[in-house]
py3Dmol code that shows the C-alpha trace and the ligand (Angstrom):
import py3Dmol

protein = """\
ATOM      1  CA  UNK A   1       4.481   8.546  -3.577  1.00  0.00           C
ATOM      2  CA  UNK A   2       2.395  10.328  -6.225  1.00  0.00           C
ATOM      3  CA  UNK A   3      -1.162  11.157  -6.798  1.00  0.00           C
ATOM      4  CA  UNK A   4      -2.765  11.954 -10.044  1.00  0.00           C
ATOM      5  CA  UNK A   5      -6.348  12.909 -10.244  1.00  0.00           C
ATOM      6  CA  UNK A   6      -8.990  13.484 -12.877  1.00  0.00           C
ATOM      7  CA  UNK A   7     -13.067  13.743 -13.408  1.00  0.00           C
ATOM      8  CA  UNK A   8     -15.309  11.627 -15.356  1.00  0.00           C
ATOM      9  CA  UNK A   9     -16.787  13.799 -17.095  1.00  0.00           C
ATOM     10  CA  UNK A  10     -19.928  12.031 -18.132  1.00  0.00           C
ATOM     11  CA  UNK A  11     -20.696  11.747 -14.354  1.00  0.00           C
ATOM     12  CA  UNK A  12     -19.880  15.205 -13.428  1.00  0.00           C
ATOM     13  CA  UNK A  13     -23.644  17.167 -12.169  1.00  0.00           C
ATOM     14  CA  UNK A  14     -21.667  20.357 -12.467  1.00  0.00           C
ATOM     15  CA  UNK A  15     -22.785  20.653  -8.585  1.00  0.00           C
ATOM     16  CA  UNK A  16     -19.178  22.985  -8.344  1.00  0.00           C
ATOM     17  CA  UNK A  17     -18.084  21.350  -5.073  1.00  0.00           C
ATOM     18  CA  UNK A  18     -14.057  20.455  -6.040  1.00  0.00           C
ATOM     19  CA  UNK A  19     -13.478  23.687  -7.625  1.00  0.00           C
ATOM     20  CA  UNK A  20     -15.071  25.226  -3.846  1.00  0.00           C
ATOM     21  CA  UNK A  21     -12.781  22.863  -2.244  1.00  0.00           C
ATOM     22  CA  UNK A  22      -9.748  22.874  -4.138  1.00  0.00           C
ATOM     23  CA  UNK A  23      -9.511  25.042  -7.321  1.00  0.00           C
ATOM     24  CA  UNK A  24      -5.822  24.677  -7.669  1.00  0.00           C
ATOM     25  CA  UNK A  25      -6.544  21.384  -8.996  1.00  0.00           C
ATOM     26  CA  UNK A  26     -10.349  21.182 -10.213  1.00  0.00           C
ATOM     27  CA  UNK A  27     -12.075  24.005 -12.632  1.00  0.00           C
ATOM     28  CA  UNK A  28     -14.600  23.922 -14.911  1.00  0.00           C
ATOM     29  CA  UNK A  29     -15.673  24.618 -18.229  1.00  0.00           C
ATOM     30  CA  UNK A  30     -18.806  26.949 -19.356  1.00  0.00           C
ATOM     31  CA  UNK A  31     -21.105  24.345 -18.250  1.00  0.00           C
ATOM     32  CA  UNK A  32     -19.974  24.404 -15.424  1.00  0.00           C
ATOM     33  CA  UNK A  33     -18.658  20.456 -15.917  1.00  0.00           C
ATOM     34  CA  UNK A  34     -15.375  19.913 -13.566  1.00  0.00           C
ATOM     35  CA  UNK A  35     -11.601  19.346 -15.134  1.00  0.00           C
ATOM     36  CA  UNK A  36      -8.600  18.376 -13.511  1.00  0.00           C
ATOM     37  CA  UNK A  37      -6.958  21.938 -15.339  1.00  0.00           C
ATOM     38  CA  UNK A  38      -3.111  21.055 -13.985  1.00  0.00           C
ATOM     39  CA  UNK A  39      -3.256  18.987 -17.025  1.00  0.00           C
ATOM     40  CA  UNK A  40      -6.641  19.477 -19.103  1.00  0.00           C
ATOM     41  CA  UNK A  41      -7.692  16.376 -17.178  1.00  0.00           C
ATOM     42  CA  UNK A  42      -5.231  13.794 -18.519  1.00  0.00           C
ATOM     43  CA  UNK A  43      -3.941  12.481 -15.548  1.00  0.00           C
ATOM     44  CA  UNK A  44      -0.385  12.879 -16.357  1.00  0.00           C
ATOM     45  CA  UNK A  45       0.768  15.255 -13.465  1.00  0.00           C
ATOM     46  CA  UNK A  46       1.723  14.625 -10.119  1.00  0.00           C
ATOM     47  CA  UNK A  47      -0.547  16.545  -7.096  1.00  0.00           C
ATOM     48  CA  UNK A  48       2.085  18.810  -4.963  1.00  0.00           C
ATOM     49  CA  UNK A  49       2.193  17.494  -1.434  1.00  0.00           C
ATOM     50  CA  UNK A  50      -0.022  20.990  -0.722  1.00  0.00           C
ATOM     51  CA  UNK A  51      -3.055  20.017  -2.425  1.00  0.00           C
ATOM     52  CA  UNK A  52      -3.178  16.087  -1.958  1.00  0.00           C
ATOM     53  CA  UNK A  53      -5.653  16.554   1.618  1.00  0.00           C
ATOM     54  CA  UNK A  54      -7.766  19.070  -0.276  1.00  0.00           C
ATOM     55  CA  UNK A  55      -7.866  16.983  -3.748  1.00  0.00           C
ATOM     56  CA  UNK A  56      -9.439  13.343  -1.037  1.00  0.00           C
ATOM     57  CA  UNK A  57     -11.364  15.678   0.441  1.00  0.00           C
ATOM     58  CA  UNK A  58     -12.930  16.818  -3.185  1.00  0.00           C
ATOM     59  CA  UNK A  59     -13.032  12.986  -4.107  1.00  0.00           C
ATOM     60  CA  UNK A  60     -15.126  12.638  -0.592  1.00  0.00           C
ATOM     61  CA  UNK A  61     -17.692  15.182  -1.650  1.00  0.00           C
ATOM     62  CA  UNK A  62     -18.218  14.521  -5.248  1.00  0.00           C
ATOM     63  CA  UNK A  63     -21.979  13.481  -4.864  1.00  0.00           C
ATOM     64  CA  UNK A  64     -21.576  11.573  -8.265  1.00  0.00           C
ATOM     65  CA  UNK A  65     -18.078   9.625  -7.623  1.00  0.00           C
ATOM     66  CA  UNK A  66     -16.975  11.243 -10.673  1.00  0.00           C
ATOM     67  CA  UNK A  67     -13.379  12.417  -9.569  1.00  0.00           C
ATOM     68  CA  UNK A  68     -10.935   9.349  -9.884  1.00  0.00           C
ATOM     69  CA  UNK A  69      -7.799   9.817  -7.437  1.00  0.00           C
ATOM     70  CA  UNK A  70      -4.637   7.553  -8.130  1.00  0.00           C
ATOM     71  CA  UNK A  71      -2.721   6.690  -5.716  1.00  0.00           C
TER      72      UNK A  71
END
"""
ligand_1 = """\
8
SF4
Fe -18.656 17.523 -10.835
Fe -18.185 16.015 -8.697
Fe -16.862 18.294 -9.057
Fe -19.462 18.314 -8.424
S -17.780 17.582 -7.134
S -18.449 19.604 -9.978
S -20.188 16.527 -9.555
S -16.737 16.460 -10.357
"""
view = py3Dmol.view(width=600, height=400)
view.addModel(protein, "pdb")
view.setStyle({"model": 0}, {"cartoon": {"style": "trace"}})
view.addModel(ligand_1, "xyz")
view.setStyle({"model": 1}, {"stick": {}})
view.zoomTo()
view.show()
């Protein structure tokens, strides 16, 4: 099983939530506008097992639906 994650960008409020809840997967850039940094946001590489809970649980409290999780 693998999960791959990413944020829309354009949707993205900069409200900082993922990067509170998880930020060994999401950061953020000067404007404070969320990234998927394991892989500058490209969804090309796979969560570790350790982080999948914490990456649905960032999904669940984006206010804007802008992270996309695949899987
Ligand atoms: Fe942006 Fe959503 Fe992350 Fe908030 S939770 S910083 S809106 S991607």
């Amino acid at each position: 099983k693998t999960m791959k994650t990413k944020v829309i960008r354009d949707n993205c409020i900069a409200c900082g939530n993922c990067n509170a809840i998880c930020p060994d997967i999401y950061d953020y850039d000067e404007d404070g506008i969320a990234y998927c940094h394991i892989d500058n946001n490209e969804m090309t590489e796979e969560i570790d097992e350790e982080f999948r809970s914490l990456v649905l649980d960032a999904y669940k409290n984006c206010p804007t639906e802008a992270i996309i999780v695949e899987d």
